[in-house]
N, C-alpha and C positions, 0 to 999 in steps of 0.2 A: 715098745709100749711107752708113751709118752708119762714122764713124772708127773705126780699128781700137783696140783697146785695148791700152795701155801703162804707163799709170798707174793705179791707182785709189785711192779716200779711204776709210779705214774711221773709223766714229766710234762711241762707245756712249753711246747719251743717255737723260735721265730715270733713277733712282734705279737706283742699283749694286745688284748681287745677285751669288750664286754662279754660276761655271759661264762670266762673260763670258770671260774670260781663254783657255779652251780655244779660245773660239770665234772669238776673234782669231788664235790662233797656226792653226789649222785655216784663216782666211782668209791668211796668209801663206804657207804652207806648198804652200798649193793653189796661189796666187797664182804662185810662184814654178817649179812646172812648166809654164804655161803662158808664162814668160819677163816676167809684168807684175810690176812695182813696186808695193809695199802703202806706202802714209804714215800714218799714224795722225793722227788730228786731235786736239786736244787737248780736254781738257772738253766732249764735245757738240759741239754746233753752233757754242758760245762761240769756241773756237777758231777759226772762220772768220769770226767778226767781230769779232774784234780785231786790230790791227795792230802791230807786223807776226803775219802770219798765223801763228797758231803750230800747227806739223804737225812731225810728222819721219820718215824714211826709215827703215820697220820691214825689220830686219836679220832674215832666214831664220835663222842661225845662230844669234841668239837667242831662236830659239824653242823653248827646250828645253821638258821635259816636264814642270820643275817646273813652270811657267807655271801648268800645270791643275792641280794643288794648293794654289795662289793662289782667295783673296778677292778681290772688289772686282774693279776693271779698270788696269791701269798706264795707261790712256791718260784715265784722269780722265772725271767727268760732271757733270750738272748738271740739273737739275730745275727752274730757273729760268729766265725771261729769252725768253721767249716773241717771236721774232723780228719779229711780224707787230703785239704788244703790245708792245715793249720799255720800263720803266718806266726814267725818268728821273730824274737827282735832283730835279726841283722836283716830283716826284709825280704827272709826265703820262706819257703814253704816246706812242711813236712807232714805225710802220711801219719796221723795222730790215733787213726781208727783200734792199735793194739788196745791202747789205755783206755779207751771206754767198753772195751771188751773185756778186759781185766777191772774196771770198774762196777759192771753189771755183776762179775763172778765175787768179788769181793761184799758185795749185800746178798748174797744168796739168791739170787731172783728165779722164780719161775715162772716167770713171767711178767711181760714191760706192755702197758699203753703210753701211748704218745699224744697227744694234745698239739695239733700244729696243722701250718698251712701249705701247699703245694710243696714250695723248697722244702720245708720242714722236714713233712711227709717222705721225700723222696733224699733224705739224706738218710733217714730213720730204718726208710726200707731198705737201704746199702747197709747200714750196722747190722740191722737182724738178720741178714744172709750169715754174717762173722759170728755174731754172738751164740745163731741157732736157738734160739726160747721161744715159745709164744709171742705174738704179734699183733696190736688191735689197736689200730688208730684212729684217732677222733678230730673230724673239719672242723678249725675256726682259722678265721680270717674275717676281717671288716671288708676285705676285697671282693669276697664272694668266687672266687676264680678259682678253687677248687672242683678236680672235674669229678663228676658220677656224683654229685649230691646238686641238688637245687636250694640247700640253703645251707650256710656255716656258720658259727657260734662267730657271734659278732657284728654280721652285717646289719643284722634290722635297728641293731642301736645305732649304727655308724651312719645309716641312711633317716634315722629319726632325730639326730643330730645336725646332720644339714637338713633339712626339714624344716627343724625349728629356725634355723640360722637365718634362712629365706623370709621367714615368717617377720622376724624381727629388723631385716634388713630393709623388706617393702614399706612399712612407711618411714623410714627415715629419707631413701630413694623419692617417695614422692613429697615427702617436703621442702627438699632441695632438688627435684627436678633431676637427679643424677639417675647413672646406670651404674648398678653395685654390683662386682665381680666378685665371685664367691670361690676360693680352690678348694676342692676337697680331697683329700686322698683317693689314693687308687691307684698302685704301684702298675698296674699294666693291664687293668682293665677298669672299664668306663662305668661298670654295676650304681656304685655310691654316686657318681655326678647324675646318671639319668636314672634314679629313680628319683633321688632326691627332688630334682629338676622337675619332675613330673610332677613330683606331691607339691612340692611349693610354688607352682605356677611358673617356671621361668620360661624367657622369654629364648633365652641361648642355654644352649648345653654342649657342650664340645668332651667328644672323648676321644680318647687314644684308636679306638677302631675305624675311626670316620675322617678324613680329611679335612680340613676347614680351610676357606678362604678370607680376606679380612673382607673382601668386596661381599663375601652374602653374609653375614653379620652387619654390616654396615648399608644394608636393604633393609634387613629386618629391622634391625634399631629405626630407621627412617619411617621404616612403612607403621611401626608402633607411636611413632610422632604423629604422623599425616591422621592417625586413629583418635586422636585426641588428648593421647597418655603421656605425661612428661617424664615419665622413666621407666626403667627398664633393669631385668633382672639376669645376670649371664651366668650357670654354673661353667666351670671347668673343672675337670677331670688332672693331677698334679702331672699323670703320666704324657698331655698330650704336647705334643710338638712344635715347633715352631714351627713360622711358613719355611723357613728354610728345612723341614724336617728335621730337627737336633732339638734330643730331650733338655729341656734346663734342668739344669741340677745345680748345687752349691756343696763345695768342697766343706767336709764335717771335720772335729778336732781330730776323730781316731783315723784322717784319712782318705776313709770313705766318700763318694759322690750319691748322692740322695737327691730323689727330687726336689722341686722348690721352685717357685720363682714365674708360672707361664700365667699364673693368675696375673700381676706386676706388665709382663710383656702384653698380652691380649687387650688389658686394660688402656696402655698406650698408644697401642696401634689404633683402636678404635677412640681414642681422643684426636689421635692425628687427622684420622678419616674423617668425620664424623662432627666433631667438634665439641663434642660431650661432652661433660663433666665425667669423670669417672675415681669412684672408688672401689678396692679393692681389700678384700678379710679371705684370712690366710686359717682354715681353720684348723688343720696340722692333727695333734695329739687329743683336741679335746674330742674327738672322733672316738678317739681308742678309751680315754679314762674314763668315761661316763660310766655312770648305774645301768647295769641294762635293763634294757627292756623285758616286758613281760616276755613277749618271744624268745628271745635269746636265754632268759634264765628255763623254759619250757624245755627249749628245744635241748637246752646244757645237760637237763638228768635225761630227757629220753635218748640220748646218745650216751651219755655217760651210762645210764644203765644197760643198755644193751649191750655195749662194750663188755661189760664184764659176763653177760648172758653169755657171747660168745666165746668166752674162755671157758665158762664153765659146759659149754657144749660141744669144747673140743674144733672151732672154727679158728683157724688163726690166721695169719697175713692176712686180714682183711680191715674193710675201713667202713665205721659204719656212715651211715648217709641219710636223708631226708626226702623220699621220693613221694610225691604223687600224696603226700599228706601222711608218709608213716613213716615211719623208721623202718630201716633195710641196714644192708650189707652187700660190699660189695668186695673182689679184689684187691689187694692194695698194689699189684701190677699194672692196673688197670686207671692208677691213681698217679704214682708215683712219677715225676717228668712230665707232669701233664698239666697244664690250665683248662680255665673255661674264662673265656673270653663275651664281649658281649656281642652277639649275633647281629649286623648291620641287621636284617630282614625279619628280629622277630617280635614278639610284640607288643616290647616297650618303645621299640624306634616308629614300630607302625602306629604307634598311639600319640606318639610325641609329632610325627607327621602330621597325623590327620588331625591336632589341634593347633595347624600352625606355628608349633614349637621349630625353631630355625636350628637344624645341625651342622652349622658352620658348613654344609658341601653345595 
């Protein structure tokens, strides 16, 4: 017979985005008609394996409304430090997964929701095997590449941020006659560059799913001259490739290789071709910090409150989702190790096709 619930752990792990914040106060808030205690865990997972365990008692009455007009997440994340790898100072690795098992047991939990994206998720669902508690994880990512949901807390800010970016880039472009390359995030999938790309009229969109040449970029650019228009607007995608097929990345202080840098190459090679003026905006982080959008604060409680529906209805491993216009649930097996990539054949490519929009192939 499963222990009754009293306590639970909420934590948001792997990189910040818009929209966490709803979705935490929507976990306390529900939390709190069924009489259980919400602690926030601090930075991730990080927080249950450090000592002392850092968590604290999220207060109902602080969870006013501003919260969901808030960036970021007040309960801190982390994107590093991989439980099962933990990197050491002498530069080795060691199996850390005891300590955050010994960390959950230490706040008494009966149970833990997770806030997080693909990697997240799927390091999370390796802990709750060890831990053994209740289990109920909730999509965000700006990436959108979370599989078995159709939308995750974040992206529709991430994609109305480049959006605007476009917006504001097209007439500077046409008063100096240039072609302004735009990067946006998207760690391995192309979601953020071709909707964005779509909603803002661009003229290039290149993602990671699709191959690109510099010769059919450098048609389109042409054939957008010979049309009468003295500039021209290119999304990219941070994740896609060079022609030589090698991700650009730039070496970070902790180490780390991150992307960076294809918006910079694309832009040159198509000055070399071409002959173009070209400029290029890197738009990085401001993706992730923004207010979010109405969607993303909507979509923050109807996941977040479901989430703890399913606790209280005895559903666990599971991940809620965003189908077909409702809220659901699904496996977190079914989740865990898994992306969703952007479909060459479906039917944002077929849209971006049949208006002449160029995919670099």
């Amino acid at each position: 017979m499963a222990t009754p619930i009293k306590r639970i752990g909420l934590l948001t792990s792997g990189g910040d985005c818009a929209g966490l914040n709803a979705a935490i106060r929507a976990v306390v808030l529900r939390a709190q008609f069924h009489g259980w205690e919400v602690f926030g865990i601090r930075d991730g997972t990080q927080g249950l394996a450090d000592r002392p365990v850092r968590a604290e008692k999220l207060d109902p009455a602080t969870m006013t409304a501003s919260m969901m007009r808030m960036g970021g997440t007040i309960l801190g994340t982390t994107n590093k430090g991989n439980p099962f790898f933990y990197p050491q100072p002498d530069g080795t690795l060691r199996d850390r997964s005891p300590d955050y098992v010994d960390g959950v047991k230490q706040l008494g939990l009966d149970a833990l929701i997770g806030i997080g994206g693909d990697g997240s998720l799927d390091i999370l669902a390796r802990l709750i095997k060890l831990i053994d508690i209740p289990f109920v994880g909730i999509p965000k990512t700006m990436d959108n590449d979370v599989a078995q949901t159709e939308l995750a807390i974040g992206f529709h800010t991430a994609v109305a941020v480049a959006t605007e970016a476009l917006d504001r880039l097209q007439p500077t472009a046409a008063s100096h006659a240039r072609v302004m390359v735009l990067e946006v995030m998207g760690r391995d999938a192309g979601h953020v560059a071709l909707e964005a790309g779509l909603a803002g009229g661009a003229d290039v969109i290149l993602i990671p799913e699709i191959p690109w040449s510099i010769d059919s970029i450098a048609r389109k650019i042409e054939a957008v001259r010979n049309g009468g228009r003295n500039f021209a607007l290119v999304v990219v995608s941070e994740a896609v490739r060079t022609a030589e097929g090698v991700g650009v990345k730039k070496l970070q202080v902790d180490g780390q290789q991150r992307y960076g840098g294809i918006g910079e190459y694309v832009a040159q090679m198509l000055a070399d071709k071409t002959g173009a003026e070209t400029r290029v905006t890197v738009l990085g982080h401001v993706q992730r910090g923004s207010p979010p959008t109405h969607t993303d604060r909507l979509l923050g409680q109807a996941l977040g409150v479901h989430a703890v529906n399913l606790l209280a209805a005895g559903k666990y491993n599971r991940m809620v989702a965003w189908i077909d216009r409702e809220v659901t649930d699904v496996p977190l097996d079914d989740v865990a190790g898994k992306s969703q990539t952007v479909n060459p054949n479906g039917t944002m490519v077929q849209t971006a096709r049949a208006l002449g929009i160029c995919l670099g192939d």
